[in-house]
Structure formats: structure tokens, C-alpha cells
C-alpha beads as a LAMMPS data file, in Angstrom:
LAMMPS data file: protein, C-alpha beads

232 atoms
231 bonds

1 atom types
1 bond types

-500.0 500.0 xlo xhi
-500.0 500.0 ylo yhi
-500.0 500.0 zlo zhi

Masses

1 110.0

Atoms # bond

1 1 1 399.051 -388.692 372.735
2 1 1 401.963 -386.102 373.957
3 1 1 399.318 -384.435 376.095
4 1 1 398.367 -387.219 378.365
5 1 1 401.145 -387.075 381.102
6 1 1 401.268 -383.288 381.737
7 1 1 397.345 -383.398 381.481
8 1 1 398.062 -385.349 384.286
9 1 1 400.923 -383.487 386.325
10 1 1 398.498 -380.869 386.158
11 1 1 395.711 -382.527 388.394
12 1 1 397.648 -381.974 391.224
13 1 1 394.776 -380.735 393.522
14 1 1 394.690 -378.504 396.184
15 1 1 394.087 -379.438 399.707
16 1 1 390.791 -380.010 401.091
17 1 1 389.121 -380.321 403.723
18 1 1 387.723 -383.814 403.765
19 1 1 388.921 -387.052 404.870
20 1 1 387.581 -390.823 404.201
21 1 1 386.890 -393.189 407.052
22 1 1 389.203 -396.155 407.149
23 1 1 388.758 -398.666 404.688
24 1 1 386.001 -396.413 403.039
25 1 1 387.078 -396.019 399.068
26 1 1 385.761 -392.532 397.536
27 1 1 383.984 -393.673 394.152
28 1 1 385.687 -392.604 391.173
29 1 1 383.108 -390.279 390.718
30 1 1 383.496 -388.269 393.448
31 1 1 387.463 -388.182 392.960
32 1 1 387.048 -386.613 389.496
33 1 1 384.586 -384.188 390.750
34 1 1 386.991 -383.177 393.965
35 1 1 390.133 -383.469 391.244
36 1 1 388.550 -381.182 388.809
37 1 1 387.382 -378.946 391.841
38 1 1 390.509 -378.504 393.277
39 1 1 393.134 -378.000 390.648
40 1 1 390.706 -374.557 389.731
41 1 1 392.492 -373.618 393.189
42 1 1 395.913 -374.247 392.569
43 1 1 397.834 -371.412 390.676
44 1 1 401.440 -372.751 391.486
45 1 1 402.917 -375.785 392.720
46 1 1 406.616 -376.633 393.370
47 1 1 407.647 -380.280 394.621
48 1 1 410.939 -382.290 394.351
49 1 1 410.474 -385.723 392.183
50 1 1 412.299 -388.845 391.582
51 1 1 411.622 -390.135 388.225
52 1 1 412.292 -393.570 387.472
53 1 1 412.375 -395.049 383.990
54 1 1 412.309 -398.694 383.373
55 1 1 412.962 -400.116 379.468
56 1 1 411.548 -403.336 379.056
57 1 1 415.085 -404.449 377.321
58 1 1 417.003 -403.581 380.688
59 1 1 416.995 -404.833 384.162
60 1 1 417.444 -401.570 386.146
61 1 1 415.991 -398.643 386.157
62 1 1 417.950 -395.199 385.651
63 1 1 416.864 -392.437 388.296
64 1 1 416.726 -388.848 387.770
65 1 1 415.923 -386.082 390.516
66 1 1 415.145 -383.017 390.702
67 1 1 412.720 -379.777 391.182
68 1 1 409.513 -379.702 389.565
69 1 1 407.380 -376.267 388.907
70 1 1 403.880 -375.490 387.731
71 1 1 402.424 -372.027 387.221
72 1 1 398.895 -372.413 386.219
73 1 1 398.279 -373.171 382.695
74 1 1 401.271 -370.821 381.370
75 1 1 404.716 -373.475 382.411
76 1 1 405.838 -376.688 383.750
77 1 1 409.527 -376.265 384.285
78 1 1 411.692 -379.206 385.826
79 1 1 415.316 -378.987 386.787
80 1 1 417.270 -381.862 386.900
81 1 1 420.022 -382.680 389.538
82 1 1 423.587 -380.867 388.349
83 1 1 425.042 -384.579 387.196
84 1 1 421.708 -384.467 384.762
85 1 1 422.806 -381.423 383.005
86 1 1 419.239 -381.166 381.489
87 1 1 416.458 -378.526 381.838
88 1 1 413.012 -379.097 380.621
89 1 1 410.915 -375.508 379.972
90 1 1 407.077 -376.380 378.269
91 1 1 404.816 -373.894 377.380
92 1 1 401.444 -373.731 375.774
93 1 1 403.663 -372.706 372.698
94 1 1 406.913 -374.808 372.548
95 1 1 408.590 -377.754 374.234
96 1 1 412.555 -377.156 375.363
97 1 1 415.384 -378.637 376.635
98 1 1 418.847 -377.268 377.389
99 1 1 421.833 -378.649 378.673
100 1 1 423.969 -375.924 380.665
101 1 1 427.213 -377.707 380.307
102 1 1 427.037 -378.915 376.804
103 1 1 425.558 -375.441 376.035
104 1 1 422.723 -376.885 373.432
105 1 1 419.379 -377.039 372.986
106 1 1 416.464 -378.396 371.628
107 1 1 412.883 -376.883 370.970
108 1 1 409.617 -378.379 369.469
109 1 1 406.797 -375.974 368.703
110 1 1 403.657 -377.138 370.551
111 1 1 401.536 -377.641 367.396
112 1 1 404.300 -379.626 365.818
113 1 1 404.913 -381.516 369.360
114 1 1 401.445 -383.285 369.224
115 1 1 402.215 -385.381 367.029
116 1 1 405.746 -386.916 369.152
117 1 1 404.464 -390.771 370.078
118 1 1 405.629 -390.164 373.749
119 1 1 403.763 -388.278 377.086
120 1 1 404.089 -384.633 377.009
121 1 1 404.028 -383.668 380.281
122 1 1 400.867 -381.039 379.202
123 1 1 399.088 -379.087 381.342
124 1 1 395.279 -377.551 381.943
125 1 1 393.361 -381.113 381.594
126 1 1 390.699 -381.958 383.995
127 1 1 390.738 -385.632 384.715
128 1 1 386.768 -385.699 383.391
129 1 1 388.149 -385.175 380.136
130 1 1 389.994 -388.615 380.605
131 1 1 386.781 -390.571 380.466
132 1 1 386.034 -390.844 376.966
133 1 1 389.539 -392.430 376.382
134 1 1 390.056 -394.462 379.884
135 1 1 388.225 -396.535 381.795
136 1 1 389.052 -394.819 385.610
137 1 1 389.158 -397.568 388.442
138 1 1 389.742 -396.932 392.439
139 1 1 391.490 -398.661 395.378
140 1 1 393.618 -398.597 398.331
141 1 1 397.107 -398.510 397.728
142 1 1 398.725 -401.982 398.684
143 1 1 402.020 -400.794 398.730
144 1 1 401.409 -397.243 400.808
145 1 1 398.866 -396.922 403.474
146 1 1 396.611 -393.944 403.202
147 1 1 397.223 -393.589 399.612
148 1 1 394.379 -394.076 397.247
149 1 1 395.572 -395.766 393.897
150 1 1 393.324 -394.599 390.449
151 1 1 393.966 -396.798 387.679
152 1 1 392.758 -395.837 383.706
153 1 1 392.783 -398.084 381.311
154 1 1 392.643 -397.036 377.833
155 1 1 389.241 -397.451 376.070
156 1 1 390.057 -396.502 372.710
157 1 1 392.325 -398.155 369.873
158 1 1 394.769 -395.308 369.406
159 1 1 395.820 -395.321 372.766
160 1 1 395.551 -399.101 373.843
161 1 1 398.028 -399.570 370.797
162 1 1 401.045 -397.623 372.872
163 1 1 399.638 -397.781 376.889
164 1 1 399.049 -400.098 379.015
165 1 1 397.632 -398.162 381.874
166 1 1 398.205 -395.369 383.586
167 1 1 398.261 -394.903 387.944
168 1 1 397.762 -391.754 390.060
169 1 1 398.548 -392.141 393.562
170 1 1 396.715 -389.825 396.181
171 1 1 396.963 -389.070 399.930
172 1 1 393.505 -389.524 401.135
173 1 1 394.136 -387.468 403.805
174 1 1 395.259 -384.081 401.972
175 1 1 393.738 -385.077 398.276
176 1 1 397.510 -384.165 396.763
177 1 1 398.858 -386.512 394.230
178 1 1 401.787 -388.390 395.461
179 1 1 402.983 -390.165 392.140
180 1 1 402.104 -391.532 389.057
181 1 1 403.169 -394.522 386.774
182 1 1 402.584 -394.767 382.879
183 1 1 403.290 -397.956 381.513
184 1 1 403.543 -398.529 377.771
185 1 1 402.543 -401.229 375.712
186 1 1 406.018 -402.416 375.078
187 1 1 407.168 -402.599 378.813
188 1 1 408.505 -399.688 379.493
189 1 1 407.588 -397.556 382.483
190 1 1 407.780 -394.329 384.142
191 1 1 407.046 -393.550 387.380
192 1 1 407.372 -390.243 388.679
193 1 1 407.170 -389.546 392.787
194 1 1 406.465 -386.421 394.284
195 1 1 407.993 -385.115 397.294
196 1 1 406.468 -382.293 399.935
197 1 1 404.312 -380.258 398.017
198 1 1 404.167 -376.313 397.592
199 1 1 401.086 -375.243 396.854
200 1 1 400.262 -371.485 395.752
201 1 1 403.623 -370.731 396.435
202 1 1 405.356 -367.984 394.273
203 1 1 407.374 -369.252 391.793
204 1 1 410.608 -367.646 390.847
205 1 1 410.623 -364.890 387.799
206 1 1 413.784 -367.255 386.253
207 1 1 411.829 -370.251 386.446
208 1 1 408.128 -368.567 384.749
209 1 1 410.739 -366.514 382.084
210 1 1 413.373 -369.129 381.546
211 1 1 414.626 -368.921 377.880
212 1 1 418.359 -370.389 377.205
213 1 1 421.074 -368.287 376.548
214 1 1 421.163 -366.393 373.488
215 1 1 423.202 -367.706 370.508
216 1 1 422.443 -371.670 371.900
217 1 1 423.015 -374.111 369.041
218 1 1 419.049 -375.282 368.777
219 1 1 417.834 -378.582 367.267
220 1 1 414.119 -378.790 366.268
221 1 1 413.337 -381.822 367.877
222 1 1 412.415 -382.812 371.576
223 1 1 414.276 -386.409 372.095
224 1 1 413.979 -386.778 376.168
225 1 1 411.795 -389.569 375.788
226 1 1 413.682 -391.350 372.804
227 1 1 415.455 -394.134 374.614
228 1 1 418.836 -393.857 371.786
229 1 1 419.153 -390.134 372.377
230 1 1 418.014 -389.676 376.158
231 1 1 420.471 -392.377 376.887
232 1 1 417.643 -392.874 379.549

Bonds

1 1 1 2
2 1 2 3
3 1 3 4
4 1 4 5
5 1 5 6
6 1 6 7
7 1 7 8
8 1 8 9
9 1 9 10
10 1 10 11
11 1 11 12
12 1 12 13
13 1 13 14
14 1 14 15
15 1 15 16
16 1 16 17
17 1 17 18
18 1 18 19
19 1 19 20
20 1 20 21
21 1 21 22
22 1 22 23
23 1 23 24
24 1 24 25
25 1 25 26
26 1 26 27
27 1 27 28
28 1 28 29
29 1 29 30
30 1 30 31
31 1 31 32
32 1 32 33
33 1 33 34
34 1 34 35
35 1 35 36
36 1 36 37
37 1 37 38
38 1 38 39
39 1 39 40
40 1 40 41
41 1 41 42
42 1 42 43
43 1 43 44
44 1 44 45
45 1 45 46
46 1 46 47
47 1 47 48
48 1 48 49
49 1 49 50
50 1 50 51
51 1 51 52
52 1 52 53
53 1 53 54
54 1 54 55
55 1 55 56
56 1 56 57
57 1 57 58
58 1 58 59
59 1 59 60
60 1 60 61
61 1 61 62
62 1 62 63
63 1 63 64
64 1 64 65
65 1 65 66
66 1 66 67
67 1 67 68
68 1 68 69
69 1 69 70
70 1 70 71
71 1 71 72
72 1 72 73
73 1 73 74
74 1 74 75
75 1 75 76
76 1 76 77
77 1 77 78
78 1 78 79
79 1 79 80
80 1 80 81
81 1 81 82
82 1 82 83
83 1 83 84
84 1 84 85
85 1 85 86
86 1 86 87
87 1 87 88
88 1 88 89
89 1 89 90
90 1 90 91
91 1 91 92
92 1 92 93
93 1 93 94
94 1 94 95
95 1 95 96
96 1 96 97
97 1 97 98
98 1 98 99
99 1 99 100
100 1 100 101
101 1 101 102
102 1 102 103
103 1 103 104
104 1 104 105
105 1 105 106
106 1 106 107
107 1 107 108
108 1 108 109
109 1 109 110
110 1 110 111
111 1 111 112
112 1 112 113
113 1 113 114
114 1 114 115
115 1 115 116
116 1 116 117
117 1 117 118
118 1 118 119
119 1 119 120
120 1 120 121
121 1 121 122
122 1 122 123
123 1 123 124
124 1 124 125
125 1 125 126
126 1 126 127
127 1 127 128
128 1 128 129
129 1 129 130
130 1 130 131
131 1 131 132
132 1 132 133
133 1 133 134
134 1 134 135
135 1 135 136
136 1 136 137
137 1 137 138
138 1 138 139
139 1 139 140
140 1 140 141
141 1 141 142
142 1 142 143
143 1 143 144
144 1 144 145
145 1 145 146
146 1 146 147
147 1 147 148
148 1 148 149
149 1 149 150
150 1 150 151
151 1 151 152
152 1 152 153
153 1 153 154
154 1 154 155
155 1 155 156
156 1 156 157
157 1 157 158
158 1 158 159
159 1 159 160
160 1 160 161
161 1 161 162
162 1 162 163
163 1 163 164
164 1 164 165
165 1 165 166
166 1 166 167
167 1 167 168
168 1 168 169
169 1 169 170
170 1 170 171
171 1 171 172
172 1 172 173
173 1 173 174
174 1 174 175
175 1 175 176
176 1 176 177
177 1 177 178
178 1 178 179
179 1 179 180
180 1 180 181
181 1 181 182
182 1 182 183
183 1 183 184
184 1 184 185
185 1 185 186
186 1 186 187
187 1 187 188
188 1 188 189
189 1 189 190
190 1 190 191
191 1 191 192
192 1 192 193
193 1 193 194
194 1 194 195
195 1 195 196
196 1 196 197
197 1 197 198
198 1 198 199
199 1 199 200
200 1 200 201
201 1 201 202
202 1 202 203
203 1 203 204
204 1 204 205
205 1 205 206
206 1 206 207
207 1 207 208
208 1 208 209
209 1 209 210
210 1 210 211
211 1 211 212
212 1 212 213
213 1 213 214
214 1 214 215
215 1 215 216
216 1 216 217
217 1 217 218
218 1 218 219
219 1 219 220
220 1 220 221
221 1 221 222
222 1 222 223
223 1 223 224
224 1 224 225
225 1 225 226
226 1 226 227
227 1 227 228
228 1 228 229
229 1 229 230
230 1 230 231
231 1 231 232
């Protein structure tokens, strides 16, 4: 369950060289072939996001910004806007969040991390893999023109217990993701926009090595998602 939303963030494609004709809609077919194609091709990308985070039991939204970096398979790293005081480091071995002001931490071992009900912003999915768990739909984006919209739908019990669908947004001229929304079961949802992406860009050594501080007071828990301790 943790590994869906990541899985996702890391389908951010690389350009290619193809555009549709006007009002032509790619099959979902051929966007999971050129999706699983073209994230092969992208070793880093860095992009500014806006994530937005609805709860079904409030009427507006609280918005976070920030910078968000992927290096292959081996880190996502995002870093909040200053007034966030939050850093999110994930590896293929831990989850971990630090707060530079409040100088604390938190850390979740990766194996141990599967099992938190929330996304886990994971990384090295193809969307193909999606298909035995969601049913994949295409359209043109009503709301943004030249953006193709991909909705799944969850197919099996597990997961239509706690989603309600998922949606990718994608530039059908470039093939880059622009966004994408999860929305849960409950009502909550999250919808995370991309700005100008970087693609194959070097990343910075801090960002790839980040660790926090030696000596950090550490909690073994990852609570970003948990709506009483994000305060989100």
C-alpha cells in the first residue's frame, strides 16, 4: 500500500519525440508502453511542487511547497519551504524526516514501512505493474488543455477498501507528468503539481547523501501522513 504513490512519482518519463494530433487520445496501452519506455531514460529529475492536502472533515486545503528530487532508483528527497521546517529523505532502505528548527527526527526502516496504511512516495515501479491492481482509463484533461488525464481505479479488495482512485496528469506534447491526485476512500485527497521539470540534471552530493545531523533525537515512526501528528 505505502509503495503506490512514489511508484508513481517515479514514472515521470523522459521527453520524447512524439506528439498526438488534436483531439486524438493515445490508448492506454500505448501510454504504459511510452511510460515504461521512458522512465528507463531518466536518471535524475528535479522539479518544484505544490502539494495540496484536502481532509474530508475540513473545508480548505493546507498547501505545502517546495523542491522535489529523484536520483534513479537510489532517493527521492523533497524540501519543504523554510515556514515547513520539514525534510523528507526515502531510500530503498529507510523512510526520514527531519525538522531543522525543532532539531528531531523520525526514521522508518523500509521493510517495517510497508506495512504504514498511507502512500509512500516509492520509487522504481513501471506503471505495467499497476494493471493487476487498477483498472487504467484515458482522456483529455477538462480542466488543462493539452494535458492528458489517466485515471486507475482499484481492481482489487485491499486497495478499493482505502482508495478511491488515483489521476496522473501528462503534457501530451513533452510526455512529462504534470501532477497527480490520490483520493482515499474516506475523502481525503492529495494532489501534488509539478512545476518545470529537470530532467538528467545532476543532483547535488547533499541532496543524494543527506543524513541529519549527528546526535538528532530519532523516533521510529514516519507520521507525515497521520492527519493528528502532520497537523496537515
Amino acid at each position: 500500500m505505502t509503495s503506490v504513490l512514489f511508484s508513481l512519482l517515479r514514472l515521470v518519463a523522459f521527453p520524447l519525440c512524439c506528439t498526438f494530433l488534436a483531439g486524438q487520445v493515445p490508448s492506454i496501452k500505448e501510454i504504459v508502453e511510452r511510460f515504461d519506455a521512458a522512465q528507463a531514460k531518466a536518471d535524475t529529475l528535479q522539479a518544484p511542487f505544490t502539494l495540496s492536502i484536502k481532509r474530508a472533515m475540513l473545508q480548505a486545503p493546507s498547501i505545502i511547497k517546495g523542491m522535489f528530487y529523484l536520483s534513479g532508483s537510489d532517493c527521492a528527497h523533497f524540501a519543504f519551504s523554510p515556514s515547513e521546517d520539514m525534510v523528507i529523505h526515502v531510500t530503498d532502505r529507510a523512510f526520514v524526516s527531519y525538522s531543522p528548527l525543532k532539531k528531531k527526527g523520525e526514521m522508518v526502516k523500509t521493510g517495517i514501512s510497508k506495512s504504514i496504511n498511507r502512500k509512500s512516495l516509492g520509487l522504481g515501479y513501471q506503471l505495467s505493474s499497476f494493471s493487476d491492481y487498477f483498472k487504467m482509463e484515458v482522456s483529455e484533461s477538462k480542466d488543462a488543455p493539452g494535458v492528458l488525464e489517466v485515471t486507475l481505479t482499484p481492481r482489487s479488495i485491499s486497495f478499493k477498501k482505502k482508495i478511491e482512485k488515483i489521476q496522473v496528469w501528462i503534457d501530451r506534447n513533452t510526455y512529462l507528468p504534470k501532477g497527480l491526485t490520490w483520493i482515499e476512500k474516506g475523502g481525503d485527497t492529495w494532489l501534488l503539481e509539478l512545476g518545470a521539470l529537470q530532467v538528467n540534471r545532476a543532483i547535488p552530493a547533499s541532496i543524494i547523501n543527506f543524513a541529519v545531523p549527528a546526535g538528532t533525537p530519532m523516533q521510529s515512526e514516519f507520521s507525515f501522513f497521520s492527519a493528528k501528528k502532520s497537523g496537515h
